[in-house]
C-alpha positions as CSV (number, residue, x, y, z in Angstrom):
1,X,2.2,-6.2,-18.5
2,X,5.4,-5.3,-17.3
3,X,6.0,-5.8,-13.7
4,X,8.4,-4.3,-11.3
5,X,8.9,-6.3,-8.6
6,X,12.0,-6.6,-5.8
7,X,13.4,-9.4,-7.8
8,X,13.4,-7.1,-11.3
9,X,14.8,-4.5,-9.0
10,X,17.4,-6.7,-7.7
11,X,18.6,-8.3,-10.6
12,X,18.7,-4.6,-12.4
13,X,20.8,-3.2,-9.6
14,X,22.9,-6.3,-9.6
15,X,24.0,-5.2,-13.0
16,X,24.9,-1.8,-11.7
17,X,27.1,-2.8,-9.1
18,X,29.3,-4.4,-11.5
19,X,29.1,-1.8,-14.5
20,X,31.9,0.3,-14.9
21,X,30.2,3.8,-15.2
22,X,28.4,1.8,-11.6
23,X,24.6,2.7,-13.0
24,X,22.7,1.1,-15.5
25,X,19.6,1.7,-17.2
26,X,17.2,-0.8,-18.1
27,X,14.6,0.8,-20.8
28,X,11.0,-0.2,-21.2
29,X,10.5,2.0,-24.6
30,X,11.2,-0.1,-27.5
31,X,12.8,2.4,-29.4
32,X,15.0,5.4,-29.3
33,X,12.1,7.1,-31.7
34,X,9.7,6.9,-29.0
35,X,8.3,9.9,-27.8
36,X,7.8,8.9,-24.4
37,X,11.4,7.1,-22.8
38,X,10.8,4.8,-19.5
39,X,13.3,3.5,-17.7
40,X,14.9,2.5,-14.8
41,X,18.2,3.8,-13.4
42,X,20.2,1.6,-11.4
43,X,22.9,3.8,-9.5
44,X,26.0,2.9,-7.1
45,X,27.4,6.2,-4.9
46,X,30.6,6.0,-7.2
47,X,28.9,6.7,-10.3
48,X,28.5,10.6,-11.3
49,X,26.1,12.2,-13.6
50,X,27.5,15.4,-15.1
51,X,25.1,18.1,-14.4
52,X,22.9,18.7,-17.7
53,X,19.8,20.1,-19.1
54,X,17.3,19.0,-22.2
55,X,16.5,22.0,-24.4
56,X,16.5,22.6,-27.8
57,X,14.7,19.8,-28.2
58,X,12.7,20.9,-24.3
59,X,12.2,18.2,-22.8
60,X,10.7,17.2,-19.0
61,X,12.1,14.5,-17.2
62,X,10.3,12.7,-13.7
63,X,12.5,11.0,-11.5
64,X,10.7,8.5,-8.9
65,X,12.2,6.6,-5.9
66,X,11.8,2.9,-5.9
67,X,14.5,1.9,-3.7
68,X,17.5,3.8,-2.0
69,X,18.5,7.1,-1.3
70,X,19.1,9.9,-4.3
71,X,19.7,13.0,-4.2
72,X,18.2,15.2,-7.1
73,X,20.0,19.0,-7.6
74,X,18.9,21.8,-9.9
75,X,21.7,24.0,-10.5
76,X,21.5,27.8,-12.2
77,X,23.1,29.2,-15.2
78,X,26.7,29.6,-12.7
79,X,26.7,26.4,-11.4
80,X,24.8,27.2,-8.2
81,X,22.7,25.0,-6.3
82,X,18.9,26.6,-7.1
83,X,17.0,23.4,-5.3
84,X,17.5,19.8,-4.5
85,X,15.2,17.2,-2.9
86,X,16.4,13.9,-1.1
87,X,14.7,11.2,-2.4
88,X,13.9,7.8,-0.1
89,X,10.6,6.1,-0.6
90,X,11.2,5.3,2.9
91,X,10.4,9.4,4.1
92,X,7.9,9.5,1.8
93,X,9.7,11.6,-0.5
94,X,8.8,9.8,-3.8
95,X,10.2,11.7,-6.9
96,X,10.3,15.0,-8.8
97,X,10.1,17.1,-11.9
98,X,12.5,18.3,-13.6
99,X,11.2,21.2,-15.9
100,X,13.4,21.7,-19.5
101,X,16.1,24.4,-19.5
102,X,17.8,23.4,-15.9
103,X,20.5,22.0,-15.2
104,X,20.3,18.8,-12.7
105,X,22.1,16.2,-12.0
106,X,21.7,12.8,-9.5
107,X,23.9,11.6,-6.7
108,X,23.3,8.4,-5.5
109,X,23.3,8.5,-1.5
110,X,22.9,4.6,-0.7
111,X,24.0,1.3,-2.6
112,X,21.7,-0.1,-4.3
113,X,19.3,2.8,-5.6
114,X,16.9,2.7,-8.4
115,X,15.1,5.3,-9.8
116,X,12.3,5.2,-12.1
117,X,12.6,7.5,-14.9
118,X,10.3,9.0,-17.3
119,X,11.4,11.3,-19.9
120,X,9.9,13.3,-23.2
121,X,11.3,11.5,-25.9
122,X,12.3,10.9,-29.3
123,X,16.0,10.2,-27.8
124,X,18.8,11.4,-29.8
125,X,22.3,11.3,-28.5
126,X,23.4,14.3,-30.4
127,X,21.2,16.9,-28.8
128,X,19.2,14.8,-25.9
129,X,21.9,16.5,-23.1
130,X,23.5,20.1,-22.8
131,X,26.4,19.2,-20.3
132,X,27.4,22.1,-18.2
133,X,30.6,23.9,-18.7
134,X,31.2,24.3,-15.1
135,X,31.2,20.9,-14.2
136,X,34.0,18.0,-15.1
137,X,33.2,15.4,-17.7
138,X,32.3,12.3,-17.1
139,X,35.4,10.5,-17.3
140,X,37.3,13.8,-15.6
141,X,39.4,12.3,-12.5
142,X,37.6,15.4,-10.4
143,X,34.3,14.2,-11.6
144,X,33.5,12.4,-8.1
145,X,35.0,15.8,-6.2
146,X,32.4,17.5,-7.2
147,X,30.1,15.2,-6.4
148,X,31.4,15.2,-2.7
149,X,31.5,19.7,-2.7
150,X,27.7,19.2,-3.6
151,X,27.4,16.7,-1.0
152,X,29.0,18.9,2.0
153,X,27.9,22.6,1.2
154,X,24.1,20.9,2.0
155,X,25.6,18.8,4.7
156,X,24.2,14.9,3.0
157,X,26.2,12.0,3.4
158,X,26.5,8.3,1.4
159,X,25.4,5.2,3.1
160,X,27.7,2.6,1.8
């Protein structure tokens, strides 16, 4: 049995706060191979996930609150917000679906989070993530800017 308790959420997110990309995941699938990937992700506010979608391979991908604040966005083809949902297990808004084919990405809105993520699987680093054209790269210095526009056109702020 694997158990997630505060002290395996702590010592995860401990981890995070020092990693230079400031998230980390922590798998509980074995292996890459494995057609179901569970994981948890352990963010900082100054990380940033470059918007993405899993197709060709399709693949589905659950997202569920453990601790924190995250914000989840669906963007459309233009790089339009087409949804969102604030996460907090606190307000009782627990997790979401992300179908295959739509782009998404997290934004971590307290220090701290950790979300609990299942995924369809075999994981392949070739052809697991589509990036989006419209948003900067990972390492792009603008990367966190765009963070912050997504963050102010649906008026959220980060809790330090």
């Amino acid at each position: 049995m694997i158990k997630i308790d505060g002290e395996f959420i702590e010592s995860v997110s401990l981890k995070a706060k020092t990693a230079p990309r400031r998230r980390i995941n922590y798998n509980f699938h074995p292996f890459p191979e494995d057609t179901l990937q569970r994981m948890l992700n352990a963010m900082e506010p100054e990380t940033y996930i470059q918007p993405h979608k899993h197709e060709i391979p399709d693949k589905t991908e659950v997202f569920f609150c453990l601790r924190g604040k995250l914000l989840v966005v669906e963007f459309d083809e233009n790089g339009n917000i087409a949804d969102y949902i604030l996460l907090d297990s606190n307000s009782q808004n627990y997790g979401c679906e992300i179908a295959p084919r739509i782009y998404h990405s997290i934004i971590c809105l307290e220090s701290g989070s950790v979300a609990y993520e299942v995924k369809d699987g075999p994981y392949n680093p070739q052809d697991d993530k589509h990036f989006a054209p419209w948003a900067p790269s990972e390492n792009d210095p603008k990367a966190y800017e765009f963070n912050e526009k997504v963050l102010q056109q649906l008026n959220i702020s980060i809790k330090p």
